[in-house]
C-alpha positions in Angstrom: -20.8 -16.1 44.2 -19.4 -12.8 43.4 -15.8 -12.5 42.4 -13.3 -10.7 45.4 -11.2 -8.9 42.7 -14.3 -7.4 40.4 -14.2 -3.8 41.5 -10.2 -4.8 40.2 -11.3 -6.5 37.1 -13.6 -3.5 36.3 -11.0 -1.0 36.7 -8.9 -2.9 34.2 -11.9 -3.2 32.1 -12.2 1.0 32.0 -7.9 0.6 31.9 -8.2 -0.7 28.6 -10.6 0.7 26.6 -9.1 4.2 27.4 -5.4 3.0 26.4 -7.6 2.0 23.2 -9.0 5.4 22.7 -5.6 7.1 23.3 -4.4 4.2 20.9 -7.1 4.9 18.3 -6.1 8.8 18.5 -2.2 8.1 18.1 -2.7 6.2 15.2 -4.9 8.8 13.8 -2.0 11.3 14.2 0.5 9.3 12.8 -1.8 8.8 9.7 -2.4 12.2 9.6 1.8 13.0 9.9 2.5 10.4 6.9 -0.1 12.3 4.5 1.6 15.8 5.3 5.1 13.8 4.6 3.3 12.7 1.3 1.9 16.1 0.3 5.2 17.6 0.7 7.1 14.8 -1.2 4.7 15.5 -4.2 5.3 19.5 -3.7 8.9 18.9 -4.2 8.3 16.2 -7.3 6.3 18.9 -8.8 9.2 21.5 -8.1 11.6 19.5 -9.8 9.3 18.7 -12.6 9.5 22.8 -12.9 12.7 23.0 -12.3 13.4 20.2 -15.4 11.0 22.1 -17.5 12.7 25.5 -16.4 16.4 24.2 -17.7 15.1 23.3 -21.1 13.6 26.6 -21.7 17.3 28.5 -20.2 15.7 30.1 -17.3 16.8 33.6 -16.0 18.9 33.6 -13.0 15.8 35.4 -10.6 14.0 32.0 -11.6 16.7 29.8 -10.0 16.8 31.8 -6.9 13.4 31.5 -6.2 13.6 27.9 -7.3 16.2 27.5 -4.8 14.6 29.7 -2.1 11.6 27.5 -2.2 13.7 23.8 -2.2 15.0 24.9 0.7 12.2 26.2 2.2 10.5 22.8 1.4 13.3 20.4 2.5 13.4 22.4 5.9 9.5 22.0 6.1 9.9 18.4 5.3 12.6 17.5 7.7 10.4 19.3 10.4 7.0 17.0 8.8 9.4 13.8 9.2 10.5 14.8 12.6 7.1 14.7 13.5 6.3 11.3 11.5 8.7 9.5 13.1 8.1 11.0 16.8 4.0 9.9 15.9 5.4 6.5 15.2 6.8 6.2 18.8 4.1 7.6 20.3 1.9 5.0 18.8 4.5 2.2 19.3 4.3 3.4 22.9 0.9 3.1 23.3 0.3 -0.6 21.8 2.7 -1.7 24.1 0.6 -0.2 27.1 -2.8 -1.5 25.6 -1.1 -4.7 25.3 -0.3 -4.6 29.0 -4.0 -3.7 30.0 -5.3 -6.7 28.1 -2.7 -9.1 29.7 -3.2 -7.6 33.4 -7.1 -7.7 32.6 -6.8 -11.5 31.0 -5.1 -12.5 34.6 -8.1 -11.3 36.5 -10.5 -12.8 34.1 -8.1 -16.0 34.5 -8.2 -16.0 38.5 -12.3 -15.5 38.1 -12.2 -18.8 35.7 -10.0 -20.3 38.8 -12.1 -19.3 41.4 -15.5 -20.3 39.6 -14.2 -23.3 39.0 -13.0 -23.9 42.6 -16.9 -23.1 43.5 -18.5 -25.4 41.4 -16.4 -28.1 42.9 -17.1 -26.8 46.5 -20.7 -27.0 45.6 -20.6 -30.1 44.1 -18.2 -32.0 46.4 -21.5 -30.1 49.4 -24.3 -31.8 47.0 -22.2 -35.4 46.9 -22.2 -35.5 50.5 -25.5 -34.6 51.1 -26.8 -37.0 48.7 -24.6 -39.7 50.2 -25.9 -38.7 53.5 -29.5 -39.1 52.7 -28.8 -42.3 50.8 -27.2 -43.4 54.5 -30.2 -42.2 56.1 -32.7 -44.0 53.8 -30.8 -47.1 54.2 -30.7 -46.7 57.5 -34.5 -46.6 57.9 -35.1 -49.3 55.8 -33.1 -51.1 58.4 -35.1 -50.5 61.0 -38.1 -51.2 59.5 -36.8 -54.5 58.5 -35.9 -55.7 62.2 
């Protein structure tokens, strides 16, 4: 017996495994925004490490400006890197909440194929109990009239 809704199942068969390659490829870019968050947090621990350093040794005034210059520079960088990190996070959010959907439209389809299998095998076997009950009939009824 071939399902009526396969062609439909299939489709949400393809459905999902693309929303778990686009998933696969958000959560990729989210990784890779976190470790550019990371890289620039450690940038600015080592600038303060210089900047710590800098105080004890009575740095020249040029020294602080560039010290500044460059804080800001990195803070603006790392606003923009967050930005990103959180907008990745969405994105990835986003798309486990449409694989999730796939898998629960696709799990219906597989459900209603269960149902109609099972309806099947019942059909069959309610045909089978009535032809064996038929040619149980028949073979009593023979022996009848060869007993007459």
């Amino acid at each position: 017996m071939k399902f009526r809704l396969q062609r439909v199942l299939d489709l949400r068969y393809s459905q999902e495994e693309l929303a778990k390659k686009e998933l696969s490829h958000r959560e990729r870019n989210y990784q890779a925004a976190t470790r550019e968050v990371n890289l620039l947090l450690e940038d600015e621990g080592r600038l303060w490490d210089l900047i710590r350093e800098q105080q004890l040794e009575r740095g020249r005034l040029s020294q602080w400006q560039q010290f500044s210059d460059f804080n800001a520079a990195l803070l603006e960088r790392l606003q923009k890197k967050k930005e990103r990190r959180r907008d990745c996070r969405e994105q990835l959010e986003e798309q486990r909440a449409e694989v999730k959907a796939c898998w629960q439209k696709r799990r219906i389809l597989e459900i209603l194929q269960g149902k109609a299998m099972e309806k099947y095998r019942e059909t069959v076997e309610k045909r089978e109990q009535q032809l064996l009950d038929e040619l149980v009939l028949l073979g009593f009824s023979r022996k009848g009239v060869k007993n007459r």
